[in-house]
C-alpha positions as CSV (number, residue, x, y, z in Angstrom):
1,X,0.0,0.0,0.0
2,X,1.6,3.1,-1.2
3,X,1.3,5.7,2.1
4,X,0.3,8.6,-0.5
5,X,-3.2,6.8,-1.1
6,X,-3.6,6.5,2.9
7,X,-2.9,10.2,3.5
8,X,-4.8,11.0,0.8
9,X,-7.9,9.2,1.4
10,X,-7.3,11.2,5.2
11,X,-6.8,14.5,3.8
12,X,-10.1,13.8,1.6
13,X,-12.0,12.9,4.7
14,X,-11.1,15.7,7.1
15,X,-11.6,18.1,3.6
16,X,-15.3,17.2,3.5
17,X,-16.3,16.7,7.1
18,X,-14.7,20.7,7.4
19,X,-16.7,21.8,4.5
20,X,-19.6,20.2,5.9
21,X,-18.8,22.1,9.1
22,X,-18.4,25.3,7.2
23,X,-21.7,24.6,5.2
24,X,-23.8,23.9,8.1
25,X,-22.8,27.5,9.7
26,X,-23.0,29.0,5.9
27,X,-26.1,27.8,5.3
28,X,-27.9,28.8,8.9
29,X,-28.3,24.2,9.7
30,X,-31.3,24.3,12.0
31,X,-29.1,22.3,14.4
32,X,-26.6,25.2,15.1
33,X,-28.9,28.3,14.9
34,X,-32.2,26.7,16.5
35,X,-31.0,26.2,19.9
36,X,-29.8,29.7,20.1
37,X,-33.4,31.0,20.1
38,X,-34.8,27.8,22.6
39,X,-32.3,28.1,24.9
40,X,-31.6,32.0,25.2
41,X,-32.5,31.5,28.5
42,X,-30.6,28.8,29.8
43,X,-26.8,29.3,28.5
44,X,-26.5,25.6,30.2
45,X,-28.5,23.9,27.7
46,X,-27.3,26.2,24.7
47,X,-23.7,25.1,25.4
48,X,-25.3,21.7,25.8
49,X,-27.5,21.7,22.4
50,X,-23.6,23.0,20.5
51,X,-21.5,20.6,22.2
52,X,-24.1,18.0,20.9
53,X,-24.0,19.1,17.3
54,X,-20.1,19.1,17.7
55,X,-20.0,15.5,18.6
56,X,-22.5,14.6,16.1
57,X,-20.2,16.3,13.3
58,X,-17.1,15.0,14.6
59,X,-18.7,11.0,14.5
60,X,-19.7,11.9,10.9
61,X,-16.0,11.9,10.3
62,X,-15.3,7.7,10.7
63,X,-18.5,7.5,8.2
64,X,-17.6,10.2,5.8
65,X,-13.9,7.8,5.9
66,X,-15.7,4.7,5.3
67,X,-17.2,6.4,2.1
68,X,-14.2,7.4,1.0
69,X,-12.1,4.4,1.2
70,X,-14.9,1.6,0.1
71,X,-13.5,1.7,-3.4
72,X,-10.1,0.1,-2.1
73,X,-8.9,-3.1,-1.9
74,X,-9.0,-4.5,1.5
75,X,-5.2,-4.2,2.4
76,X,-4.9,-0.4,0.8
77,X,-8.6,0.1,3.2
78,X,-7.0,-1.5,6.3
79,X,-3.4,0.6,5.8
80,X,-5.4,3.8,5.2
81,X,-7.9,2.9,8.4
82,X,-4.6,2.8,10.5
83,X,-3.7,6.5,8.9
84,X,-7.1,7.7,9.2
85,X,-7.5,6.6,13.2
86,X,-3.9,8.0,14.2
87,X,-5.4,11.1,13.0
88,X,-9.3,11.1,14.1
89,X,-7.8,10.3,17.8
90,X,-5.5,13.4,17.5
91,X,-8.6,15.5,16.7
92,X,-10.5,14.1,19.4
93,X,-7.6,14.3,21.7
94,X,-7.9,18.0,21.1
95,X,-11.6,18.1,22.3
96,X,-11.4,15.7,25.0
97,X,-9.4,14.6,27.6
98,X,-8.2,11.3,25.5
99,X,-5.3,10.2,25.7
100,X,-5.1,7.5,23.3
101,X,-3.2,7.8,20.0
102,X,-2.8,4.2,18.8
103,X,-4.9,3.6,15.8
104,X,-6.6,-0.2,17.7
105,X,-8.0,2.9,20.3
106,X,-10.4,4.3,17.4
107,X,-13.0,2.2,18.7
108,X,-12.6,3.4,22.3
109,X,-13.0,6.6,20.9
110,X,-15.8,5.6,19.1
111,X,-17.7,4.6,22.1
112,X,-17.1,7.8,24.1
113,X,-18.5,10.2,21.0
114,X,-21.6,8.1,20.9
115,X,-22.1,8.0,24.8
116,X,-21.8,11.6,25.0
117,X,-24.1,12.2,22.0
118,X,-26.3,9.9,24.2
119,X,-25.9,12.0,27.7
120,X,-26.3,15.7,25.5
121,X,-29.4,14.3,24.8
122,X,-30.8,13.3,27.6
123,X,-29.6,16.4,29.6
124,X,-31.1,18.8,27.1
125,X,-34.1,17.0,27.6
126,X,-34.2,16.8,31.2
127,X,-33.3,20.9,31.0
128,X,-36.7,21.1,29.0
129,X,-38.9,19.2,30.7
130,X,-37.9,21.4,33.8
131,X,-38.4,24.5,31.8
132,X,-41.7,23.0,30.8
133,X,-42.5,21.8,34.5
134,X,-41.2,25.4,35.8
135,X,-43.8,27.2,33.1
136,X,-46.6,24.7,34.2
137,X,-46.0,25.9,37.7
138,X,-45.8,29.3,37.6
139,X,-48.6,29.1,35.7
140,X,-50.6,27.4,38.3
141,X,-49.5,29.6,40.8
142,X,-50.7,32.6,38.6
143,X,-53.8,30.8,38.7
144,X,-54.4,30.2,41.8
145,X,-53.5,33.7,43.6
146,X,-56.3,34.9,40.5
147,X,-58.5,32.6,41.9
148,X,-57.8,34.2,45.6
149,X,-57.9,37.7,44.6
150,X,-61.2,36.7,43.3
151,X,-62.8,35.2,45.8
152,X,-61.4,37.9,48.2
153,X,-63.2,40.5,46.4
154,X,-66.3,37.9,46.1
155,X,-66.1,38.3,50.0
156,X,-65.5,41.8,50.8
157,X,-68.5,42.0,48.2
158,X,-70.8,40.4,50.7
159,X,-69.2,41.9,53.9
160,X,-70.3,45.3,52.7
């Protein structure tokens, strides 16, 4: 396997997962701009909604490689998957406190991007089901010290 192809085949990958990064922002993707209008209110769960569409873009990368490299022969595949990984664990290192460089890691890494697309999920949807919980009390409350004023004035009505 000639180590240009490998490299290549890299350099393609992280070329088109950028310009899919660049697009999305270009383009105003609903994933990036949305949750800056739901969540103006809670910076926790914006931060939360854009570290989700981060992860999600940066696990597109092993698919956008598997699309680039399923032409190959399996031995020029398996040499360029060995490229590929040494360099999609140095990006996640940069992101994440991973220390793990050696391309038979990849699935380790793997793992963690899906378990925290996993937990972003589930704490933006805990933060909106407080939000909504929070609306349906306050609500309530609002209700019921309408209710009291009323029936107050109901009273002092008949007092008089």
């Amino acid at each position: 396997m000639r180590q240009d192809i490998a490299e290549s085949a890299t350099l393609q990958t992280m070329r088109q997962c950028r310009s899919a990064l660049v697009n999305d922002f270009l383009t105003r993707n609903h994933e990036i701009y949305l949750p800056s209008y739901r969540y103006e209110k809670s910076p926790v769960l914006l931060k939360l909604a854009r570290e989700r569409y981060f992860i999600t873009w940066l696990s597109g990368h092993w698919l956008t490689f598997s699309h680039v490299v399923a032409p190959l022969p399996p031995n020029e595949r398996l040499a360029a998957e060995k490229v590929f990984a040494h360099v999609f664990l140095g990006l996640m290192k940069s992101y994440f406190v991973l220390e793990a460089t050696d391309s038979r890691q990849v699935g380790l890494g793997l793992a963690i991007i899906e378990n925290m697309k996993k937990a972003l999920a589930a704490f933006i949807a805990t933060g909106e089901k407080a939000d909504s919980i929070r609306n349906e009390l306050e609500l309530a409350n609002e209700k019921s010290r309408v209710l009291f004023e009323r029936e107050l004035q109901r009273l002092e009505g008949e007092v008089s």
